[in-house]
GUDO-768472 format. One record per atom (N, C-alpha, C): residue in three letters; x, y, z. Coordinates in pm, whole numbers, plus 50000, padded with zeros to 5 digits. Last residue first. Layout:
<nodes>
alaXYZ/...
</nodes>
This chain:
<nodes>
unk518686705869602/unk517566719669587/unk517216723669461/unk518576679769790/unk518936682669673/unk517816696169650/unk519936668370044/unk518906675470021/unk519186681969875/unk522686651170088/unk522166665970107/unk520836665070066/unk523496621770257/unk523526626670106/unk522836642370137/unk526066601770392/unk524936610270456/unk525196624670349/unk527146573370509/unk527486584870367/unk526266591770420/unk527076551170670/unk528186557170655/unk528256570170569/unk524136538170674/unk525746529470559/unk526626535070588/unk523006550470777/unk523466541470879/unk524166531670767/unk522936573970587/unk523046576170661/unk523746563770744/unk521156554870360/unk522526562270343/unk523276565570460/unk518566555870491/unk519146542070457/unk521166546070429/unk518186583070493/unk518136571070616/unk519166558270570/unk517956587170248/unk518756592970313/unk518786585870447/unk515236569670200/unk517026572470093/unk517996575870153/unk513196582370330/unk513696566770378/unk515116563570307/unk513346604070184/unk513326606370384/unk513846590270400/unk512236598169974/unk513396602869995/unk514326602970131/unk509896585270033/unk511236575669999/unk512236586270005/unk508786592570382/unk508976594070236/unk509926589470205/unk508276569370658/unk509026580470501/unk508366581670442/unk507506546770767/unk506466553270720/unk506996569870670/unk509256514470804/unk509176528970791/unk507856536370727/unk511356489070862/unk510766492770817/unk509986507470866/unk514666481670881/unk513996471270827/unk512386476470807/unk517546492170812/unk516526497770814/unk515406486470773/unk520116482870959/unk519246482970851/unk518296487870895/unk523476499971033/unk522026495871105/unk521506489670964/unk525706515371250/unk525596501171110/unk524336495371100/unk526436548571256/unk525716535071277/unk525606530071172/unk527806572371159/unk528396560171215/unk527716551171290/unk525646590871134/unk526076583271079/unk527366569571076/unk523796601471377/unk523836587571343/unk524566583771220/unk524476626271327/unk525076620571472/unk524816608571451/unk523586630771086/unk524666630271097/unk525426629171266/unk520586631371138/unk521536617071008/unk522716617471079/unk520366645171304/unk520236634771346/unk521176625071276/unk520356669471118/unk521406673471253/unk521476654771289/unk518766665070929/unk520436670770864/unk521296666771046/unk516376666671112/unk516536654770997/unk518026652970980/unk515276674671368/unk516086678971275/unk516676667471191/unk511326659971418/unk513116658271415/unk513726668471336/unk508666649471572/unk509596660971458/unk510816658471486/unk507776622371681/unk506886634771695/unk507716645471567/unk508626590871630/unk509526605071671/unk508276616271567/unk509436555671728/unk508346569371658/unk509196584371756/unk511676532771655/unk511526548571729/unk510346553471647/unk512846501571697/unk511886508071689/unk511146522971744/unk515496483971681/unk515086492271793/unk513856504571691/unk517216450671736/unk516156459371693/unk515276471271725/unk519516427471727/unk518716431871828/unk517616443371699/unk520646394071785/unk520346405271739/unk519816416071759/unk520376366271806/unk521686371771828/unk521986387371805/unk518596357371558/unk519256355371670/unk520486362671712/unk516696382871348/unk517596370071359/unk518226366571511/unk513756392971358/unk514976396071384/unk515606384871418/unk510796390471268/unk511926386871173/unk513096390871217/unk509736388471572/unk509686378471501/unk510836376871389/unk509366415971552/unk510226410471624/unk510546400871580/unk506806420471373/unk508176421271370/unk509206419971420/unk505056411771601/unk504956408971475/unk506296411471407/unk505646430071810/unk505836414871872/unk505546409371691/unk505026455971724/unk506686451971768/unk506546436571752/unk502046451571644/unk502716454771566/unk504826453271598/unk501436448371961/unk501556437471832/unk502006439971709/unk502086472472027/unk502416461472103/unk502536448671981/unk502086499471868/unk501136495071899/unk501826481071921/unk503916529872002/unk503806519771872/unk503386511671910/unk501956546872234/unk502696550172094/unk503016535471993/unk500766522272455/unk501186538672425/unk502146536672328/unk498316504672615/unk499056509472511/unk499686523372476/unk497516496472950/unk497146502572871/unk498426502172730/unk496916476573160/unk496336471373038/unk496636484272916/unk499266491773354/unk499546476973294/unk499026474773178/unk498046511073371/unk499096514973311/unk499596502673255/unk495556504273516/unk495726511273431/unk496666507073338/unk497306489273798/unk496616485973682/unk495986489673548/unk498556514773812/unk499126504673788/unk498546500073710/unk496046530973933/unk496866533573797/unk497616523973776/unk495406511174137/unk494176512674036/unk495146520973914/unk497196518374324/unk496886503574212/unk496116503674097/unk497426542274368/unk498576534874322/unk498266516974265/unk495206547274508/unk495166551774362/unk496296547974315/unk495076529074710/unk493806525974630/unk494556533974462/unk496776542674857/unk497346530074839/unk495856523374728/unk496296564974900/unk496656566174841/unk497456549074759/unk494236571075031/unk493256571274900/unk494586571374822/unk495206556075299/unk493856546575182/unk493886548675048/unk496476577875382/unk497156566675323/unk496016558375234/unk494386602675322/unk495566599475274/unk495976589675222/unk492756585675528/unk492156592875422/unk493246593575306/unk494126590175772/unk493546578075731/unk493346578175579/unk494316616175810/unk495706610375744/unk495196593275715/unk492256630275847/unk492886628575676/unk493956622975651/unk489706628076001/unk490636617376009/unk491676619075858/unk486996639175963/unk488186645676046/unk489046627176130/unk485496631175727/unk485526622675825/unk486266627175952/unk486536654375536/unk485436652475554/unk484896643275698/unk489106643275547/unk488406659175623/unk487356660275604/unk488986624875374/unk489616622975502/unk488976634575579/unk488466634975140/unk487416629475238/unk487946627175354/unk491216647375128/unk490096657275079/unk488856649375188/unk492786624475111/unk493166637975227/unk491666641575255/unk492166612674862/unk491676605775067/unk491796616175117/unk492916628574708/unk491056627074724/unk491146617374849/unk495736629374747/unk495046642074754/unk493576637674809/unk496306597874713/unk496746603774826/unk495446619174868/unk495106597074435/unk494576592574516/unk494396595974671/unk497606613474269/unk496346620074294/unk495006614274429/unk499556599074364/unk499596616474453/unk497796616074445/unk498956572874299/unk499246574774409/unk499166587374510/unk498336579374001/unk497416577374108/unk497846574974283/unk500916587073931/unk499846595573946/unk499116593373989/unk502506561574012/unk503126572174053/unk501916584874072/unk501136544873828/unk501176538973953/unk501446552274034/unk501606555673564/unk500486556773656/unk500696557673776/unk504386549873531/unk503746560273560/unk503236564273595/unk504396520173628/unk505246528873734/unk504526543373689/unk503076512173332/unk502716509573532/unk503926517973604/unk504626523173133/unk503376529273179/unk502806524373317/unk507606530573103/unk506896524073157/unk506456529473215/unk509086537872752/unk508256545172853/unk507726533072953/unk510716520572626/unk511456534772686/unk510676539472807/unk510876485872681/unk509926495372664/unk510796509072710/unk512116460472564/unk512576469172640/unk511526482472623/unk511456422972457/unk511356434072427/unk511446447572600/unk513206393372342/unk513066404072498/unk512826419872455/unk512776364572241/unk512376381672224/unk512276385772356/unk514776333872213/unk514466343372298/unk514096360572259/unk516696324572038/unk515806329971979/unk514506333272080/unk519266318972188/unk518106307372174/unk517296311372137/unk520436345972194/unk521106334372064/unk519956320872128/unk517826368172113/unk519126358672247/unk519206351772132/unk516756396072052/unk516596381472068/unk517966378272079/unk515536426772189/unk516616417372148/unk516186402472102/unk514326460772100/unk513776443872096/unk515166433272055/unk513346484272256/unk514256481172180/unk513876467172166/unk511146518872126/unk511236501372209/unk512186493572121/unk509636550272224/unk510786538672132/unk510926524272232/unk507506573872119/unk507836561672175/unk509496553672141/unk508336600972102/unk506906599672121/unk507286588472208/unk511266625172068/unk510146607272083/unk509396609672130/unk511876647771824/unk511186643671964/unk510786633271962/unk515186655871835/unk514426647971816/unk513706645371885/unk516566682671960/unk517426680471788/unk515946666971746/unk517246690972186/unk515946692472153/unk515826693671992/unk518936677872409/unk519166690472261/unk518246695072177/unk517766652772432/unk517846664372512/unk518646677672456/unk517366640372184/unk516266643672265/unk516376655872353/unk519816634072217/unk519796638172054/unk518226650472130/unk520016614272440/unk520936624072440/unk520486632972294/unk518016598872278/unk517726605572429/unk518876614972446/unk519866587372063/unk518706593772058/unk518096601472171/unk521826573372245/unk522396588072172/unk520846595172134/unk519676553972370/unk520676559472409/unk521406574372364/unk519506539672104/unk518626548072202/unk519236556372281/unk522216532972044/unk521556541271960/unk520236547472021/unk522286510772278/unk522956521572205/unk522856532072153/unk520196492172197/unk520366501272331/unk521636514172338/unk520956482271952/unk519866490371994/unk519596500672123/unk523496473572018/unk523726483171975/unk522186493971969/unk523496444972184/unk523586456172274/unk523566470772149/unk523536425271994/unk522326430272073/unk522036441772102/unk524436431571648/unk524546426071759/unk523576427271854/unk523126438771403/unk523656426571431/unk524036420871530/unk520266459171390/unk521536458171424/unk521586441571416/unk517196475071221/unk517696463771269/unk519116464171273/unk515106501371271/unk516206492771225/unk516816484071302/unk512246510771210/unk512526502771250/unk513566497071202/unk510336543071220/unk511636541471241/unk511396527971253/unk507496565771176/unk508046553771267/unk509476548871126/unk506506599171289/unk507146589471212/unk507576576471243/unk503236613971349/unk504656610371365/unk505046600471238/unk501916645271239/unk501976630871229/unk503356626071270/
</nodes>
């Protein structure tokens, strides 16, 4: 089961920040994301939400090879495959686009745009689901963040030490 993560910063730019070290945290293979999305609002209370993963360019990218391949394939069927090619590949680069446009992945769209909502102006917010984590190794590359923790699917202990953590103090595991 994953976990979801939603803290809130005071300034904008610190969500992007803290993503940021998380993807560096990622490539140490110390935290796995599933999803993360950062969410600013502008001092005119403007939501600009930042997606980690974009799903139209993904697609767009797999239906392009895979499309490209199944024109080749009939293309030789027709002994014409470079016709075949470009068609099956300019057909499968939209058709995943479009895909990738209507589709959802990891924290559910309205659930961000619902909480976005309570982030104050001028602010920002960054929402991580994370597949497993080293818990001891993360707190403490994030403890010099100033964050709140505005909401979570922890355990309270797991949410205790979180909350401790982006105060500055980062508590042990009690045995």
């Amino acid at each position: 089961m994953s976990d979801l993560v939603v803290i809130g910063f005071e300034n904008t730019l610190k969500a992007d920040e803290v993503l940021w070290r998380l993807k560096a945290l990622k490539r140490q293979q110390l935290i796995d994301l599933e999803d993360a999305v950062v969410v600013v609002r502008d001092e005119s209370g403007e939501v600009h939400l930042k997606q980690s993963i974009d799903l139209t360019a993904l697609d767009a990218s797999t239906g392009l090879l895979s499309g490209g391949l199944l024109g080749a394939f009939v293309g030789l069927l027709f002994l014409n495959p470079t016709a075949g090619f470009l068609i099956g590949s300019i057909l499968g680069a939209s058709a995943g686009a479009l895909s990738g446009s209507l589709g959802d992945y990891g924290i559910p769209d309205d659930f961000i745009k619902s909480l976005s909502e309570t982030v104050p102006p001028n602010s920002s917010a960054l929402f991580v689901l994370a597949r497993k984590a080293e818990p001891e190794k993360v707190l403490a590359e994030l403890s010099d963040v100033k964050g709140k923790v505005l909401r979570t699917n922890l355990s309270p202990d797991q949410e205790k030490r979180l909350r401790e953590a982006l105060a500055g103090y980062v508590s042990r595991p009690q045995q």
